[in-house]
C-alpha positions in Angstrom: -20.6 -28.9 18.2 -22.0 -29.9 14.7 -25.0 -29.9 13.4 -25.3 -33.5 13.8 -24.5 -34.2 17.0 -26.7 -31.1 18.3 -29.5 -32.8 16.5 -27.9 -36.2 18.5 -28.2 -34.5 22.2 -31.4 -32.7 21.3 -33.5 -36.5 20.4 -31.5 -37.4 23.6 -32.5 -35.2 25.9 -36.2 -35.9 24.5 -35.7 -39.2 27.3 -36.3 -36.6 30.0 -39.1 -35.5 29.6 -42.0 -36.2 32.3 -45.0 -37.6 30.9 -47.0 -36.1 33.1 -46.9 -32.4 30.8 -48.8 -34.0 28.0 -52.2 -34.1 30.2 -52.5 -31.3 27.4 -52.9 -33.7 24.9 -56.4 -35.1 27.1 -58.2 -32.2 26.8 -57.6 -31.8 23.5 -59.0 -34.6 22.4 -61.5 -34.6 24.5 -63.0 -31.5 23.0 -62.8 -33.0 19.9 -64.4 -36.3 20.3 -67.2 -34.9 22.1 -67.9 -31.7 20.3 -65.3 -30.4 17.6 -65.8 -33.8 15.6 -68.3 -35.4 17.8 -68.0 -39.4 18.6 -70.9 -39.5 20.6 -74.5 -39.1 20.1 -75.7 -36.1 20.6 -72.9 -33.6 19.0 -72.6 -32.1 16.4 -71.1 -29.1 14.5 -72.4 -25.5 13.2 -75.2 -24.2 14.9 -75.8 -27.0 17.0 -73.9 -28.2 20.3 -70.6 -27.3 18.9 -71.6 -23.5 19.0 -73.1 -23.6 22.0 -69.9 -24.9 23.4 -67.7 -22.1 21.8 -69.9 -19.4 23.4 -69.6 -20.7 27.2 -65.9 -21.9 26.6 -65.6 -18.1 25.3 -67.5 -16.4 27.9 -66.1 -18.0 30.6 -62.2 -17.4 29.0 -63.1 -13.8 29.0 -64.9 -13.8 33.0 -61.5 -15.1 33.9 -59.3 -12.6 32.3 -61.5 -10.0 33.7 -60.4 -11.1 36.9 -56.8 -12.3 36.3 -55.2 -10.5 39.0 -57.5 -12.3 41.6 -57.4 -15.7 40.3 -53.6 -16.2 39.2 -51.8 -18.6 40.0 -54.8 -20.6 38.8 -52.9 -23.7 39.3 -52.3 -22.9 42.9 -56.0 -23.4 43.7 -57.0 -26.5 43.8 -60.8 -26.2 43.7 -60.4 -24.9 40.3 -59.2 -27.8 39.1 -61.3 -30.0 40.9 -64.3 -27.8 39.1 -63.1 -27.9 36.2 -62.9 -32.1 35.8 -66.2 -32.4 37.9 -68.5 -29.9 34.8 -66.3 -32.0 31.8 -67.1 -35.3 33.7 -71.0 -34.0 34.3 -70.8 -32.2 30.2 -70.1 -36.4 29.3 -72.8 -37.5 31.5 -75.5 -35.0 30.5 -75.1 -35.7 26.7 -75.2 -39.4 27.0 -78.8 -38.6 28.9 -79.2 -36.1 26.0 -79.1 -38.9 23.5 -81.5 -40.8 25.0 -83.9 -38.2 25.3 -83.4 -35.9 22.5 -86.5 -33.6 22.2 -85.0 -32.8 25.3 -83.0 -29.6 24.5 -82.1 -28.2 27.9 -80.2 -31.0 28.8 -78.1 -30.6 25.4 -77.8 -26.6 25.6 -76.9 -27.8 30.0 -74.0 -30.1 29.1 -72.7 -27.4 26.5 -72.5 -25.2 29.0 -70.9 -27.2 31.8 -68.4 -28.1 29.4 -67.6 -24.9 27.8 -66.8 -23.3 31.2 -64.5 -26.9 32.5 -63.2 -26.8 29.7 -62.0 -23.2 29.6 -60.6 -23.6 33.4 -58.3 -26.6 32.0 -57.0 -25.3 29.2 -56.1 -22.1 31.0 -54.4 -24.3 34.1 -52.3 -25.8 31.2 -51.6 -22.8 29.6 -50.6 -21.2 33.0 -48.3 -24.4 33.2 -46.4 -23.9 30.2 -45.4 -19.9 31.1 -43.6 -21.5 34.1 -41.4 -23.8 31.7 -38.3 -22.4 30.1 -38.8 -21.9 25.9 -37.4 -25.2 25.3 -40.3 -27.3 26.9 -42.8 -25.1 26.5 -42.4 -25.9 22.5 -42.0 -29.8 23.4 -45.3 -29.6 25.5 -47.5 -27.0 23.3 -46.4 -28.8 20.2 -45.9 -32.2 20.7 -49.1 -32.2 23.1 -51.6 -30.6 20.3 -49.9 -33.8 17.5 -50.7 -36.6 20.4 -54.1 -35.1 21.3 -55.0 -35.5 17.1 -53.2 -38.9 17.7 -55.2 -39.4 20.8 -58.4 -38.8 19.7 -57.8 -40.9 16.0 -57.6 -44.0 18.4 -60.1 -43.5 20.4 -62.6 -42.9 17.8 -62.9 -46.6 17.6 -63.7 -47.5 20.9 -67.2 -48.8 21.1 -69.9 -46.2 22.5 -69.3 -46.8 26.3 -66.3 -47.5 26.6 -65.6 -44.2 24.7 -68.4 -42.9 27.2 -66.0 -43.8 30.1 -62.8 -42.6 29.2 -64.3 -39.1 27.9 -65.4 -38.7 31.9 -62.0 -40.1 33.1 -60.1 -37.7 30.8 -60.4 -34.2 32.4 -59.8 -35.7 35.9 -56.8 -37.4 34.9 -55.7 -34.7 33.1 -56.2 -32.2 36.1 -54.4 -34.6 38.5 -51.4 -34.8 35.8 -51.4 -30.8 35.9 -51.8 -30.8 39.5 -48.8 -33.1 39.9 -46.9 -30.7 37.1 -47.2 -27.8 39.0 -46.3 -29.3 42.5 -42.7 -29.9 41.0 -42.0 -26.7 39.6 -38.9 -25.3 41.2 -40.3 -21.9 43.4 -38.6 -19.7 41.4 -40.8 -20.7 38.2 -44.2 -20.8 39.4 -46.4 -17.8 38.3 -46.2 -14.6 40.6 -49.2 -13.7 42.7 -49.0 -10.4 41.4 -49.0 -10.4 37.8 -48.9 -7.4 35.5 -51.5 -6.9 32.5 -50.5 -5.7 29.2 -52.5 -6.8 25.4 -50.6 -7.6 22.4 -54.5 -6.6 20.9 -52.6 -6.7 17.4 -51.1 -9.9 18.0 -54.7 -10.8 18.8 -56.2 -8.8 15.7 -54.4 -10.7 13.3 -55.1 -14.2 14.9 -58.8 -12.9 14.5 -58.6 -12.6 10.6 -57.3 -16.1 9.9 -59.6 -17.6 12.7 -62.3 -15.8 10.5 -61.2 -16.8 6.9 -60.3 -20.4 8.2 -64.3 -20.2 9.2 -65.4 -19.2 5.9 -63.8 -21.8 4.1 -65.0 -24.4 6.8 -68.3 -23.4 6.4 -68.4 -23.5 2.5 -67.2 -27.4 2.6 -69.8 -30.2 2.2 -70.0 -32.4 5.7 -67.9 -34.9 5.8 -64.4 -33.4 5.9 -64.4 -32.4 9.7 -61.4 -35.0 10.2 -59.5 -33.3 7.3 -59.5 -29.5 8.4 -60.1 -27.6 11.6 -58.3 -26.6 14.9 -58.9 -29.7 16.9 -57.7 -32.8 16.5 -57.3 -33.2 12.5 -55.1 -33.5 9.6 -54.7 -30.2 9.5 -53.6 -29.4 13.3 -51.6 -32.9 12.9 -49.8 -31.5 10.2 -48.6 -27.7 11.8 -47.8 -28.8 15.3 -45.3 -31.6 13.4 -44.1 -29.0 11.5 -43.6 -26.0 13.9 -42.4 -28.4 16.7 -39.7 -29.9 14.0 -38.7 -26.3 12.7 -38.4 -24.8 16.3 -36.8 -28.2 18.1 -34.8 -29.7 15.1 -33.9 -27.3 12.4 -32.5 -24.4 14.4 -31.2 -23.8 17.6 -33.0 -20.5 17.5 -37.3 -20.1 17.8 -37.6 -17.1 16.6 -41.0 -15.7 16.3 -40.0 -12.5 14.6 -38.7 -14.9 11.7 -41.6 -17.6 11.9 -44.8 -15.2 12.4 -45.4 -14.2 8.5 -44.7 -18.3 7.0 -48.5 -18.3 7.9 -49.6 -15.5 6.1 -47.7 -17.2 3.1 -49.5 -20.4 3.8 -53.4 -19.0 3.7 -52.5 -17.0 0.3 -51.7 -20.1 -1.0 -55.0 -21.9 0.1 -57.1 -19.0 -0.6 -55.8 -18.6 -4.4 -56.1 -22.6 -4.9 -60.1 -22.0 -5.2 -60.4 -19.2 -8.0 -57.1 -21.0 -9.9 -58.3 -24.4 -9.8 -62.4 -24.4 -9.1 -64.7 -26.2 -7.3 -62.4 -29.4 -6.8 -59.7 -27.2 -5.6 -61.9 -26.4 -2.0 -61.3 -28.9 0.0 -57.2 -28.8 -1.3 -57.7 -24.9 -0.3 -59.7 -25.0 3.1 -57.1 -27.8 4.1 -54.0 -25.2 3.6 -56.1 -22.4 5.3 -57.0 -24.5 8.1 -53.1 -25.5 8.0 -52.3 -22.1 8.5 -54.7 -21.1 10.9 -53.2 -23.6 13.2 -50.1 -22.9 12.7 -50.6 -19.3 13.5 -52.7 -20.0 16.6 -49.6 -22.1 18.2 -47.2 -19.7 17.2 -49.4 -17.0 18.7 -49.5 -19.2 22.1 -46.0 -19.9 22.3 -45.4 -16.3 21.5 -47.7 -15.3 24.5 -46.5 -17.9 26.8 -43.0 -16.1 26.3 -43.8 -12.6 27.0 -46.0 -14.0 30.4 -43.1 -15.5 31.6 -39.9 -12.8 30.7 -42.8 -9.8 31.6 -44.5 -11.1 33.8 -47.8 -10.7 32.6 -50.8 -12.8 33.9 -51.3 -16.0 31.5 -55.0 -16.0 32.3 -55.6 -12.6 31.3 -53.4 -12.9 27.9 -55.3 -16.6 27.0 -58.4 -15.1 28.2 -58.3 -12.6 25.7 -56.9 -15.3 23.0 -59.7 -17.5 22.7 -62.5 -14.8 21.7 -60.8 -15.6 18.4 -62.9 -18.7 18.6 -66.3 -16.3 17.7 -64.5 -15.3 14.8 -64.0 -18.7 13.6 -67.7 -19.4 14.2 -68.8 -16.3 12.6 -67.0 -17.0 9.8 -68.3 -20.4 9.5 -71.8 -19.7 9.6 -71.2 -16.9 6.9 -69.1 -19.7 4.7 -72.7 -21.9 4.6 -74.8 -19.1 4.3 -72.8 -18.4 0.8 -72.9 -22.2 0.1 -76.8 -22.2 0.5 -77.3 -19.3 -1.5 -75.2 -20.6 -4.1 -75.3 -17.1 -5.8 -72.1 -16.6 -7.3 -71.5 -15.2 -10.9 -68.4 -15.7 -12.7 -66.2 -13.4 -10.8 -67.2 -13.4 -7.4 -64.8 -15.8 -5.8 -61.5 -14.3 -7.5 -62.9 -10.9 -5.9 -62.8 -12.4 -2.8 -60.3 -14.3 -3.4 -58.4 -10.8 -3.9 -60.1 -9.4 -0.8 -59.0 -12.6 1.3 -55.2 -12.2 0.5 -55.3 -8.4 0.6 -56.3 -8.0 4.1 -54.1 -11.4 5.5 -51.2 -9.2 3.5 -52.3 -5.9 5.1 -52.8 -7.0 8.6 -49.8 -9.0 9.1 -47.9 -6.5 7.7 -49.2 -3.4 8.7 -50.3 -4.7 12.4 -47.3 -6.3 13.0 -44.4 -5.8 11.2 -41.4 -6.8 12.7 -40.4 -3.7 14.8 -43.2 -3.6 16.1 -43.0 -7.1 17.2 -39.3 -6.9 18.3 -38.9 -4.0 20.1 -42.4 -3.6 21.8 -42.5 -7.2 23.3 -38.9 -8.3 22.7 -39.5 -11.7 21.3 -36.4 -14.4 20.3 -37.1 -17.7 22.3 -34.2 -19.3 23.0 -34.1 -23.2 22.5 -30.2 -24.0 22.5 -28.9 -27.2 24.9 -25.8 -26.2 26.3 -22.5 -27.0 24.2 -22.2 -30.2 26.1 -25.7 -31.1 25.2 -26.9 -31.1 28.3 -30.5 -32.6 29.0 -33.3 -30.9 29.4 -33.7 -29.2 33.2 -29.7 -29.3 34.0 -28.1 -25.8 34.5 -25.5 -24.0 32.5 -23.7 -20.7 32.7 -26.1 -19.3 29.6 -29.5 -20.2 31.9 -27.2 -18.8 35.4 -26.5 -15.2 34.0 -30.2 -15.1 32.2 -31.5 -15.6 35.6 -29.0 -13.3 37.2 -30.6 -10.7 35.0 -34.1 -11.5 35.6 -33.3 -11.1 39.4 -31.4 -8.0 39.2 -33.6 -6.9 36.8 -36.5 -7.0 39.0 -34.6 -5.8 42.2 -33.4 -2.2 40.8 -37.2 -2.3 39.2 -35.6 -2.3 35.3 -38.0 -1.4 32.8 -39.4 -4.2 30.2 -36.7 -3.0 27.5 -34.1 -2.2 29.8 -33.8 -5.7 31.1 -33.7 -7.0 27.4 -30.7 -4.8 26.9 -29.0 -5.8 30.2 -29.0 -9.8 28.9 -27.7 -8.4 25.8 -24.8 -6.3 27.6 -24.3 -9.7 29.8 -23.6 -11.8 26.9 -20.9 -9.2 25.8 -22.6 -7.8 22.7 -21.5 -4.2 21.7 -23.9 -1.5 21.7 -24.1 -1.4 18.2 -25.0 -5.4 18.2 -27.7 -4.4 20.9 -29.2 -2.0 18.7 -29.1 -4.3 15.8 -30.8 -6.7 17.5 -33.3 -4.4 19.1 -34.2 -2.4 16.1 -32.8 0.6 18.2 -31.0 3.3 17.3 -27.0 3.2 19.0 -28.2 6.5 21.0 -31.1 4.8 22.4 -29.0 1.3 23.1 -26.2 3.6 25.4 -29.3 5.6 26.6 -30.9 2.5 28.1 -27.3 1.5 29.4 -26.6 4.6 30.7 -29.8 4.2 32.9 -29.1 0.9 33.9 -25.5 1.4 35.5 -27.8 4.2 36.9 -30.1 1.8 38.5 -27.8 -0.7 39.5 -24.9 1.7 41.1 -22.3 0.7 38.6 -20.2 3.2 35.8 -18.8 0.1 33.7 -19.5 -3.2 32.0 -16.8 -5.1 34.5 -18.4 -3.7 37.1 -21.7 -5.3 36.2 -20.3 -8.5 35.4 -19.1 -8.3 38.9 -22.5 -8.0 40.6 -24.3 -10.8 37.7 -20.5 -13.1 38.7 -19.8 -13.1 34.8 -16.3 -13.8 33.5 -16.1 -12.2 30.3 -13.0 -14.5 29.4 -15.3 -17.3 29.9 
């Protein structure tokens, strides 16, 4: 097939999808209008509601992680979504009473809270959602969601005040039923397992941490006013990296690979954080607007990456996105330490190309030094396929490629494979050598026939035709 007329069945299958996967895109723009970039009276950024949103939406992320092996599946508990769009509904309520009353601080630091903790149950029943799909829509939905929700909220920002007031309390219950409704048409075989395992990527999540912290800084160093420029909800900026990660995962390549796509960030933020000390004081918006670019691109590549491993490891979503969003503090930290410098406005004449230094030095040193490629490919195993079939087959239709991957995944978990030996076994079933296994693992050839070795252990077999016979593979297919 060429390149073309890949590109031809992929914008074709794009017809299947069901709308009722981008319920995403309503929460996301309903943290925005009512707190990121507030629409309403009442909101506000910095110290004010926004924080106290961040800390419940935080707290609450991390209570559920703590107990991930009792709540998951989250989506297969009803009540939970039901909570979750009665405290946003209540969050949109309590603010509009805020407004009118607004010496009246409880209610504000009430609705923050109701929100922060509905808030964090619906993003974590969509995040669930998407480690059911297969790689392919779990980019179209992640990506694609997070560019309508900025799209989203940009049109609703003109609605007048209660009709705006409406739709905000509509949102998260509509979203929930669409989520609900997601869920209840998942084939059995995809829906999350009751009994999850629970393993941290805590480099994955240090690294996330830093840019979350320098995108803060250089937030919290702009004048107000360019909250609809940079940020991670619902801006230029988050408009601009979904486009261009969903457009470079779905379009360019038939290939996501996060092993290749990881570090473009880290190239991204040097570039913003050396705009500032190259060009001056006109330069910070330029360069808070490539940080912020990067950031978000980072964060989604971090989700998609987490939403592969939950689903090929089986690891609980809710405890690896529980653990995800404490990045969230960092941003905020970093923020409030960006307008303290502002304020202070002490700076001599080479205090911002020190930091400047300092910025790209540790965005260099933790990318590469906490997760350098190996570390990334042969711990967790990461390449997420995205190819259609060679007839172009739409989106959800089967094909010999998606038969034998399952084939593995069952066998896999029937002879009780470990995490590396399975990667090796879908390897050996697409017919690669040992020496293209290693290669591709960043093995060594003794450790590749090691692992095999073990697995025609496991499985009762003492050749590679004899397990294509139990997985039904033809090799001269």
């Amino acid at each position: 097939m060429t390149e073309w007329a890949s590109l031809r069945a992929k914008a074709i299958a794009l017809k299947g999808i069901p709308l009722s996967l981008f319920g995403y895109s309503l929460i996301r723009a309903w943290i925005s209008l009512l707190y990121a970039n507030p629409a309403l009276p009442g909101g506000g950024p910095g110290m004010g509601p926004q924080l106290l949103f961040d800390l419940a939406f935080v707290g609450a992320s991390v209570a559920m992680a703590l107990g991930a092996r009792r709540l998951t599946p989250l989506n297969d508990k009803p009540a939970a979504l039901a909570v979750s769009a009665a405290a946003m509904g209540g969050a949109v309520l309590l603010q509009s009473v805020a407004a009118v009353f607004p010496a009246s601080s409880a209610l504000t630091i009430a609705a923050a809270a109701l929100a922060g903790v509905g808030t964090a149950v619906a993003i974590m029943v969509w995040l669930e959602l998407f480690c059911c799909l297969n790689p392919l829509r779990t980019v179209i939905y992640l990506l694609l969601g997070t560019a309508a929700g900025v799209l989203l909220t940009f049109l609703l920002e003109g609605f007048r005040e209660e009709y705006l007031t409406g739709v905000l309390v509509a949102c998260p219950a509509l979203s929930m039923l669409m989520a609900r409704s997601a869920y209840l048409h998942l084939d059995a075989a995809d829906a999350p397992s009751a009994a999850p395992r629970i393993l941290t990527p805590w480099r994955v999540y240090a690294v996330m941490a830093l840019y979350e912290l320098i995108n803060g800084l250089y937030l919290g160093g702009l004048a107000d006013g360019a909250g609809a420029l940079v940020g991670n909800h619902s801006t230029v900026a988050t408009l601009l990296a979904s486009s261009a990660l969903f457009v470079a995962a779905y379009l360019a390549s038939d290939r996501f690979d996060f092993t290749k796509l990881y570090r473009s960030p880290m190239i991204i933020m040097i570039c913003g954080i050396v705009f500032v000390p190259l060009f001056g004081f006109r330069a910070g918006v330029v360069g808070a607007f490539i940080v912020s670019v990067s950031s978000t691109a980072f964060g989604l590549l971090v989700t998609l990456f987490l939403c592969d491993i939950s689903k090929r490891l089986n690891i609980s979503a809710v405890w690896l996105f529980g653990w995800q969003e404490v990045g969230f503090l960092f941003r905020d930290a970093g923020a409030l330490l960006g307008e303290g410098v502002r304020e202070a406005a002490a700076f001599g004449p080479f205090t911002e190309p020190a930091l400047s230094v300092l910025g790209v030095a540790l965005v260099v040193a933790f990318t590469l030094l906490l997760l350098p490629r190996k570390e990334v490919s042969v711990r967790w195993g990461v390449g997420i396929l995205l190819a259609l079939n060679e007839k172009g087959a739409e989106i959800g239709e089967d094909s010999e490629a998606a038969r034998v991957d399952r084939a593995c995944d069952e066998l896999a978990a029937l002879r009780n494979l470990s995490p590396r030996e399975a990667e090796v076994l879908k390897l050996l079933a697409q017919g690669k050598s040992l020496t293209v296994v290693a290669d591709e693992l960043f093995i060594a050839k003794g450790t590749a026939k090691a692992h095999t070795r073990h697995i025609y252990e496991k499985v009762g077999v003492n050749s590679r035709q004899e397990l294509f016979d139990v997985l039904k593979i033809n090799p001269r297919r």
